[in-house]
C-alpha positions in Angstrom: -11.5 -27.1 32.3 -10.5 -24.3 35.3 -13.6 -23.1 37.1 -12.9 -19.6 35.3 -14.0 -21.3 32.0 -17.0 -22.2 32.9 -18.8 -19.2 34.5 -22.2 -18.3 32.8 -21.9 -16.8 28.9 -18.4 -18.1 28.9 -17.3 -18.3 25.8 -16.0 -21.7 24.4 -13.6 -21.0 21.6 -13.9 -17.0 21.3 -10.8 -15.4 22.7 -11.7 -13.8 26.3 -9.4 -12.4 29.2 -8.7 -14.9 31.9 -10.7 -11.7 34.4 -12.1 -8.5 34.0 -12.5 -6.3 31.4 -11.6 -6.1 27.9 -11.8 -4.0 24.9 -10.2 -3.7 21.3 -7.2 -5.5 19.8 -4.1 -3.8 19.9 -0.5 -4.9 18.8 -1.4 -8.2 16.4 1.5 -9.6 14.9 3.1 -12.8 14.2 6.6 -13.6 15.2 8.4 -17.0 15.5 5.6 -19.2 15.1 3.0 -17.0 17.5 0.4 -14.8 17.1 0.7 -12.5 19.5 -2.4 -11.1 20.6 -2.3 -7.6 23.1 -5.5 -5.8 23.7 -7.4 -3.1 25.8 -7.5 -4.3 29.5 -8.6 -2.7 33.0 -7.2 -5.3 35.4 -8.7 -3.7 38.4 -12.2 -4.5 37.4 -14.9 -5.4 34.9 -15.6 -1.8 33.4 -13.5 -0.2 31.9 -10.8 1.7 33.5 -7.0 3.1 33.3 -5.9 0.9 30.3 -2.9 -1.1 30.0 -2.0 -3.8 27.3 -3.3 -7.7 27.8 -1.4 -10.1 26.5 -1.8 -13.7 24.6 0.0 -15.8 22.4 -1.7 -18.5 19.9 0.3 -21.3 17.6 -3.1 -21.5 15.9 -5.2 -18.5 16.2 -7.4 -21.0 17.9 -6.1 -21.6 21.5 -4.7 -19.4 23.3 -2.1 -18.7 26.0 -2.4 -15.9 28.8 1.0 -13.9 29.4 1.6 -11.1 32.0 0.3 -7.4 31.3 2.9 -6.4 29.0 2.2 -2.2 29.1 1.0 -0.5 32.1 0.3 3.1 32.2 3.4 5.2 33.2 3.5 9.4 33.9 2.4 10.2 29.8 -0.5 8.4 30.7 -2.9 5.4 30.4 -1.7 2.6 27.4 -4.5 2.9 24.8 -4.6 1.4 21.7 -1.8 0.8 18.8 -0.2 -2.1 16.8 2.9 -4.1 16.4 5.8 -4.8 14.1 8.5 -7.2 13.5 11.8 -5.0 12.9 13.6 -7.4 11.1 16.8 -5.3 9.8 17.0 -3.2 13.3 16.0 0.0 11.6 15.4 1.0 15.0 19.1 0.5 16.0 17.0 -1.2 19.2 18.2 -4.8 18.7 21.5 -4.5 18.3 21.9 -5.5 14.7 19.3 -8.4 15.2 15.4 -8.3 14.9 12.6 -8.2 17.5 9.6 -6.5 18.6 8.4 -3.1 18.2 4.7 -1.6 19.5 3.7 1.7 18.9 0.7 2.7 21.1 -1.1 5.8 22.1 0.0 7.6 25.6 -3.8 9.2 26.5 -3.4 11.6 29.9 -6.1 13.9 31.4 -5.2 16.9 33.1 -6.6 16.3 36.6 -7.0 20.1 37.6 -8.3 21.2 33.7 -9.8 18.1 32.4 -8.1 18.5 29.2 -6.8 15.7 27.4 -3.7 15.0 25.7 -2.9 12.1 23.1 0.2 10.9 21.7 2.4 7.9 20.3 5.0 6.0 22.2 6.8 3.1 21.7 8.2 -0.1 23.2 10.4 -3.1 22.5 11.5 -6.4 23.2 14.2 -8.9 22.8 12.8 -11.8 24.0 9.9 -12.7 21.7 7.0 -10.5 23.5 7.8 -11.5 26.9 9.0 -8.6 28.5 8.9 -4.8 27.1 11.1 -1.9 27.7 9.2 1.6 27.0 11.5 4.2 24.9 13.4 6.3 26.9 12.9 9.0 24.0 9.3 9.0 24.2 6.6 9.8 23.5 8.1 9.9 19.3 5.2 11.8 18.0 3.1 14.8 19.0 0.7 17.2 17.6 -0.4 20.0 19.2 -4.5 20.7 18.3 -5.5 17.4 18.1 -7.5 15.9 21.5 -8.5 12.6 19.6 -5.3 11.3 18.1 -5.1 7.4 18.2 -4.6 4.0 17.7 -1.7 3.8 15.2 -1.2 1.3 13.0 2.2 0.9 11.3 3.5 -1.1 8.8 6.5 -1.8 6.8 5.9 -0.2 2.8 8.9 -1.6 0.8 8.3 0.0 -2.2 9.5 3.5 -0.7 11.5 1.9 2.1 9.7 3.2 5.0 7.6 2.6 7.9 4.0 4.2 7.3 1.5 5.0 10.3 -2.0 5.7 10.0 -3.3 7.1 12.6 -7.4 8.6 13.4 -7.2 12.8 13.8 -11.1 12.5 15.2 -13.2 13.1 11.5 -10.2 12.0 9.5 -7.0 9.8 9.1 -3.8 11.0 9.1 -0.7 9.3 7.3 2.9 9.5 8.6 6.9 7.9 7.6 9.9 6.8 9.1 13.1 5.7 8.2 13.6 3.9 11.8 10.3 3.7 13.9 11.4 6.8 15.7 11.4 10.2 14.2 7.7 10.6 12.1 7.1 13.4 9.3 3.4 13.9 8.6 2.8 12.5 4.7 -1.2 13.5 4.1 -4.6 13.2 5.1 -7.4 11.6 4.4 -11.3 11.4 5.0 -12.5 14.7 6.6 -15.4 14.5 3.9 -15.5 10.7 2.9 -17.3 7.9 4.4 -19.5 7.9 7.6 -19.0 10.4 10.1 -21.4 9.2 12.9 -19.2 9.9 15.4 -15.3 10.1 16.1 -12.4 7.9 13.6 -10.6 5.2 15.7 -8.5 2.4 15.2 -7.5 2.5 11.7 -5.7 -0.4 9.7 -4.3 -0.3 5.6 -3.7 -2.8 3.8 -3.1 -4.5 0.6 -5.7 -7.0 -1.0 -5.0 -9.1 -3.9 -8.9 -9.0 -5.7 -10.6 -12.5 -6.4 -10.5 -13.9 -9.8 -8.6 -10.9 -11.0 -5.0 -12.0 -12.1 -2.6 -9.8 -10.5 -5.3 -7.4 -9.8 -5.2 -5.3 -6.2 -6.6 -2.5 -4.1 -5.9 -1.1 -0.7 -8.4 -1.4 2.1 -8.5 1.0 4.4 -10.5 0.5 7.7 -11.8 3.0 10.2 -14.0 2.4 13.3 -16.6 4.6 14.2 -16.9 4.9 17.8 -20.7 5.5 20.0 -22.8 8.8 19.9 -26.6 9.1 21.3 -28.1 10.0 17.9 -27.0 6.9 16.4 -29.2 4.0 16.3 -26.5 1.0 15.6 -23.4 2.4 18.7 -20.3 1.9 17.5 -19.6 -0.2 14.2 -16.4 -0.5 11.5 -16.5 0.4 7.9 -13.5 0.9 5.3 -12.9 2.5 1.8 -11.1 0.6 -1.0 -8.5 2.6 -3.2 -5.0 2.9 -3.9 -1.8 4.0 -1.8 1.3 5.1 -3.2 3.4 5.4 0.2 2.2 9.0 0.8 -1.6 9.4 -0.3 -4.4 6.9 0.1 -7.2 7.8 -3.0 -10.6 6.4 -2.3 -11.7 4.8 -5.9 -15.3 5.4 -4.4 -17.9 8.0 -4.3 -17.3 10.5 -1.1 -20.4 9.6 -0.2 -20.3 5.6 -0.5 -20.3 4.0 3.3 -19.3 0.6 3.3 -19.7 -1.2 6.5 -17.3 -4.5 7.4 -20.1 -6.2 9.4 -23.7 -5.4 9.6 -24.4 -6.9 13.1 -23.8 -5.2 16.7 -20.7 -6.6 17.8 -18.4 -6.0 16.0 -15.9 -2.7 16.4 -12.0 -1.8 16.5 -11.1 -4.8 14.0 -7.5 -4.8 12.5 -5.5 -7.3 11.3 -2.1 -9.3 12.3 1.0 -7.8 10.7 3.9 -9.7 9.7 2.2 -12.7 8.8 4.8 -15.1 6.3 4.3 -15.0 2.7 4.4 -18.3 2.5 0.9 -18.3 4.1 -0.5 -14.9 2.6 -3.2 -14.7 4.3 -4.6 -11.6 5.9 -6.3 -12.2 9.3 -9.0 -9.7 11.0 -9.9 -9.7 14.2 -12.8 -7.8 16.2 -13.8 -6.8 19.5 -17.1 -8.5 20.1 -19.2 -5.8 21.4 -20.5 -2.2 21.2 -19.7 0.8 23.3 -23.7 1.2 23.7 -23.6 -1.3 26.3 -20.3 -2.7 26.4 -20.3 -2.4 30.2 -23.4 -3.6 31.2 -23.3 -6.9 29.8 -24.5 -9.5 31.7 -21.5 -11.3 32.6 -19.7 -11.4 36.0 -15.7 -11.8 36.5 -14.6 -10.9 33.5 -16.3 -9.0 30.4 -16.3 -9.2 26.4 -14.8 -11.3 24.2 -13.2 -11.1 20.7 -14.6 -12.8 17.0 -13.7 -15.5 15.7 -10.2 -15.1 13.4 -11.4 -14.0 9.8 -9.2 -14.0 6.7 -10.1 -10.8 4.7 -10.1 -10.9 0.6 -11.4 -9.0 -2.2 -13.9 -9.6 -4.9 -15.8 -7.6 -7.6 -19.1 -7.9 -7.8 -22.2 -5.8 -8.9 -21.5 -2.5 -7.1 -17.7 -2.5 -7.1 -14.8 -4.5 -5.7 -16.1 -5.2 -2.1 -14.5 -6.7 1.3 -14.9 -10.7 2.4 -14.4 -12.5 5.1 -14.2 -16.0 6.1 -13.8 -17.6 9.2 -9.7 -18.9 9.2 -9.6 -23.0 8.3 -7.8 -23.5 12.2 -11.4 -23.3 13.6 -12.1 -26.9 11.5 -9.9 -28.5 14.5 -12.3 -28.0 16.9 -15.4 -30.1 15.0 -16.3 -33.3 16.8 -19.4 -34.7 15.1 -21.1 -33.4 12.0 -25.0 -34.1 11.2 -25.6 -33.6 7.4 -28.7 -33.9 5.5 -29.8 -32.9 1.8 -32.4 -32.0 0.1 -34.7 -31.2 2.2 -38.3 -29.7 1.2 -39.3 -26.6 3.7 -43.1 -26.1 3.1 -44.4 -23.1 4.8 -43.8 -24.5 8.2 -41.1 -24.8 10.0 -38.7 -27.9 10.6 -37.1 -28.7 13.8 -33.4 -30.6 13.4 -33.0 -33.6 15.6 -29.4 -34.4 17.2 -28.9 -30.8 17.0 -29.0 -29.7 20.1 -25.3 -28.6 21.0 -24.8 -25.9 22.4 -21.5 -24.9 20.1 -22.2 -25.3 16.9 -20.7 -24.4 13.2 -23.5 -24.6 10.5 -23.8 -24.5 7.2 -26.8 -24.5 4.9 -27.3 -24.1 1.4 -31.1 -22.4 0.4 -32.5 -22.6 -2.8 -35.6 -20.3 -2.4 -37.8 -20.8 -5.0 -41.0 -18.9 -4.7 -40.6 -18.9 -0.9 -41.0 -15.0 0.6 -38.4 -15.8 3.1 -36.1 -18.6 4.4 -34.1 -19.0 7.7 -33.5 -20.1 11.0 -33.8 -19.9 14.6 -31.6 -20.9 17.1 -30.8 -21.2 20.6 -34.5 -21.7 20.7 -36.7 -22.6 23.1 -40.4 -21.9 24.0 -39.2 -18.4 25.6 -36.4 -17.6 23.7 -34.8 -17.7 19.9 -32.6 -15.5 17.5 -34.0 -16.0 14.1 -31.8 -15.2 10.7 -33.5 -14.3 8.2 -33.5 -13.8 4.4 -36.1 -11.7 2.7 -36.2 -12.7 -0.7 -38.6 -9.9 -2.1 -36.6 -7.0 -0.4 -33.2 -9.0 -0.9 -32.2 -8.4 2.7 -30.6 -10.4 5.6 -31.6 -9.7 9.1 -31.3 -10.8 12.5 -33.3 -10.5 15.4 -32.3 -11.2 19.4 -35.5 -9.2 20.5 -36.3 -12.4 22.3 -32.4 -14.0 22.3 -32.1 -13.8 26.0 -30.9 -11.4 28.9 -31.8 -8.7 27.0 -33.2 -6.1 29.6 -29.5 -5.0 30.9 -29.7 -1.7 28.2 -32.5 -0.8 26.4 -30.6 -0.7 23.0 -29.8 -4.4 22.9 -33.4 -5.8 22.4 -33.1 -5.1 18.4 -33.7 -6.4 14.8 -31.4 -4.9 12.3 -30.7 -5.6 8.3 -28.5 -5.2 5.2 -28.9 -5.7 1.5 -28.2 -8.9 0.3 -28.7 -10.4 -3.5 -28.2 -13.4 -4.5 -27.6 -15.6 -7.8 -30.4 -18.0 -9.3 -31.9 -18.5 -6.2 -29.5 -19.9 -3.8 -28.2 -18.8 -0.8 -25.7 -20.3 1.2 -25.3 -19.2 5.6 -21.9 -20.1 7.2 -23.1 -19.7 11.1 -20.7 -20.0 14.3 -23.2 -20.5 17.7 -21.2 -19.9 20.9 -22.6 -20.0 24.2 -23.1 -15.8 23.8 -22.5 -14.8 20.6 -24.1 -16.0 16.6 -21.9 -15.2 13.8 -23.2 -15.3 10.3 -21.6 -15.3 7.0 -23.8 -15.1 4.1 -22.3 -16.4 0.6 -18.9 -16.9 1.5 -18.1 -14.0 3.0 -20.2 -11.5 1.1 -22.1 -10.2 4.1 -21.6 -10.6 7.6 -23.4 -9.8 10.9 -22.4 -10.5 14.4 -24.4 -10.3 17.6 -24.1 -10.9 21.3 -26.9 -13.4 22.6 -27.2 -14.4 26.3 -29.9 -17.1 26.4 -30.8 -20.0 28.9 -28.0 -22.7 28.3 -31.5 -24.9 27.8 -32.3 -23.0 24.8 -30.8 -25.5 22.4 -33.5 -25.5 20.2 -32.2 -25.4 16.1 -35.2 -24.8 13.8 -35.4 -24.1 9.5 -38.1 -22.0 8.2 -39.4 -20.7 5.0 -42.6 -18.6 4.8 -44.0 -19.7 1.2 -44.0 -22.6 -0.7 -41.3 -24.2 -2.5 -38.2 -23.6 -0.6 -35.3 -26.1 0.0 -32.3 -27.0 1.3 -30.3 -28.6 -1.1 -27.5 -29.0 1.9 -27.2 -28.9 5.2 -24.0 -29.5 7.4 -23.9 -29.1 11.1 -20.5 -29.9 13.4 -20.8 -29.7 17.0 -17.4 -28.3 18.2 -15.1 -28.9 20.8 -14.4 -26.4 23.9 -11.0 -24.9 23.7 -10.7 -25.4 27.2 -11.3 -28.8 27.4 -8.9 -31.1 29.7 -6.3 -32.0 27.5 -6.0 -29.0 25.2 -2.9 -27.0 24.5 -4.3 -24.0 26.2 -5.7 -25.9 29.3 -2.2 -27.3 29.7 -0.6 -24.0 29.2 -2.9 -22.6 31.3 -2.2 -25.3 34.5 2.0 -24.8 33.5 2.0 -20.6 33.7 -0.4 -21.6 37.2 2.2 -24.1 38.3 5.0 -21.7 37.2 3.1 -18.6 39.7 3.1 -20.5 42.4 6.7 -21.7 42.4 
């Protein structure tokens, strides 16, 4: 493992830039067996700053591979954010009747004497599988006058009319536009000026469609919008989405106006989209977050370089009491890291609590299966100590799921990250089941399979190790318990530690 890797808060199998800062996802697609992964990036430092494209590729979604900035900003302005496609028929006429890469990406420019701001879409391509990009000598290829915050486009390819479709945030709404070729855009409709939450400005949208669980040919289309960081707000900046139907003009929300449906319920979790292009063969539709809030994003307590990204999460669809509602798993390529698993069963949690032996990893992937019996609340604490612990956990009375880092840590660096927050959470005959991933500075929790999810940033001692059930009442159990300590993704010996030494090798010849 380079020196780089090991720096304190590090993490160990989240993606993170090699230095500086970070912020969302840009650009995910898959082409010719690699995930590409662009994001957000101020090279010159560790808040952020004038924003070009990063740039990684993955084989697994697991490790990762660092690649030269691809965008830098130009004279239309800084690079911000935008998505990626695989034009496989050269609708473009950009490949020369072959295929290869387009991005689409916001040009954001300030006017230095006025102060106002200008924001439109530009594209780039590539012939050579990511590795070098060539900006469009046309752009940028889409403008509207009026509109200060418009952003992040996501495109796709809609067969069923034979287009390209962007969504793109207008500040309180989403705006929808087509394309025969990725290069002239007419303005289809618009969506969401009186739906959803409107905390503070739209960014970073994503649509897609979603095949629903146990519903035989049954499917809706999620639509996901970030909602950026305002003072009045308690949470910062957080995600939610809207499920209904596109026709390849119009996107109809099947829910109330009203009816705010948040992807995760934690703090860290903003400007998630999903990896276009994906095979069919696989099906699967992958998320990805940036993991942190623009509360505090640049204060954070870490030194060369700042924030990380979630864990890889492959979305679904299932219908349940209130509606059909989003899930999320972690993807199975995370199972490659395990290295030693403790399990136990059936075991009786009087109103105590229990501290797990052999435990004491500091990566860890739990899983634990409650039955609660006539227990007022179950959970756990971990990376504790005798100064320090975040403790999930589940109300049974109130039927809510909360996590607390009051005492996780580093937590004086802004006063909004010392918190306890909570979400609704019901479960069936008595049983709950916790899917945790424990980094060195982040816990991840998904409650039964997928249902509810809430991620947070911790930054405790690396000697707060501590793993610890609890119930509060009697009668609580846990019918299973499975704990794998995982592997480093930077160990000596891993694919990305040896592509890491060959691009270093590579530099300095």
């Amino acid at each position: 493992m380079t020196q780089a890797y090991k720096d304190p808060f590090r993490p160990q199998f989240h993606f993170t830039p090699e230095a500086n800062w970070m912020n969302d996802p840009n650009g995910m697609v898959y082409y010719e067996g690699e995930y590409h992964l662009f994001y957000q990036y101020y090279p010159g430092g560790t808040t952020w700053g004038p924003m070009h494209w990063g740039h990684a590729v993955s084989r697994d979604l697991v490790r990762w591979e660092h690649l030269p900035v691809a965008l830098a900003p130009d004279d239309n302005g800084y690079i911000f954010s935008g998505s990626a496609v695989v034009d496989r028929q050269d609708s473009s006429g950009l490949f020369g009747g072959g295929s290869g890469l387009v991005a689409i990406f916001t040009h954001h420019r300030r006017n230095e004497e006025t102060g106002e701001v200008s924001e439109c879409q530009s594209i780039a391509y590539s012939t050579d599988r990511g590795r070098s990009w060539t900006k469009y000598a046309g752009n940028p290829v889409l403008a509207e006058k009026g509109l200060q915050d418009f952003r992040d486009p996501k495109v796709f390819r809609h067969e069923p009319t034979n287009s390209w479709i962007m969504v793109i945030a207008a500040g309180d709404h989403i705006r929808l536009y087509r394309s025969p070729d990725l290069l002239g855009w007419t303005f289809a409709s618009a969506f969401g000026s009186g739906d959803g939450s409107h905390d503070a400005v739209w960014e970073c949208p994503d649509l897609f469609e979603l095949p629903v669980e146990g519903e035989n040919g049954g499917k809706r289309w999620v639509l996901i919008v970030s909602i950026g960081d305002r003072p009045e707000g308690a949470e910062g900046s957080r995600t939610q989405y809207f499920i209904g139907e596109f026709d390849g003009f119009r996107f109809l929300n099947e829910n109330a106006p009203e009816t705010i449906l948040w992807v995760d319920h934690g703090r860290d979790n903003y400007a998630g989209v999903t990896w276009s292009d994906i095979p069919d063969i696989d099906g699967r539709r992958i998320y990805l977050g940036w993991m942190s809030n623009w509360r505090y994003a640049n204060q954070t307590p870490t030194v060369a370089w700042r924030s990380a990204m979630t864990v890889p999460r492959e979305l679904g669809l299932r219908n349940g009491r209130q509606g059909v509602r989003l899930i999320q798993c972690p993807v199975r390529e995370l199972q490659a890291l395990r290295k030693k698993t403790h399990c136990q069963t059936d075991l009786e949690l009087t109103e105590a609590q229990k501290i797990l032996d052999g435990c004491e990893e500091e990566l860890l992937e739990l899983a634990v299966d409650f039955r609660l019996g006539s227990s007022g609340s179950v959970g756990l604490r971990v990376r504790a100590s005798d100064r320090e612990e975040t403790v999930i956990r589940y109300d049974a009375a109130a039927e809510r799921l909360s996590m607390d880092r009051t005492r996780s840590g580093e937590v004086d660096f802004h006063p909004a990250f010392a918190c306890r927050h909570e979400a609704p959470l019901s479960v069936e005959e008595g049983r709950l089941r916790l899917h945790l991933f424990l980094d060195t500075s982040s816990v991840e929790v998904f409650a039964n399979d997928g249902e509810l999810v809430l991620t947070d940033l911790i930054f405790p001692h690396p000697d707060s190790r501590s793993l610890i059930l609890f119930a509060e009442g009697e009668g609580a159990v846990v019918e299973r318990l499975e704990v794998n300590a995982l592997g480093s993704i930077y160990d000596p010996g891993s694919e990305a530690a040896k592509a890491d030494t060959a691009r270093r090798q590579e530099a300095i010849r």
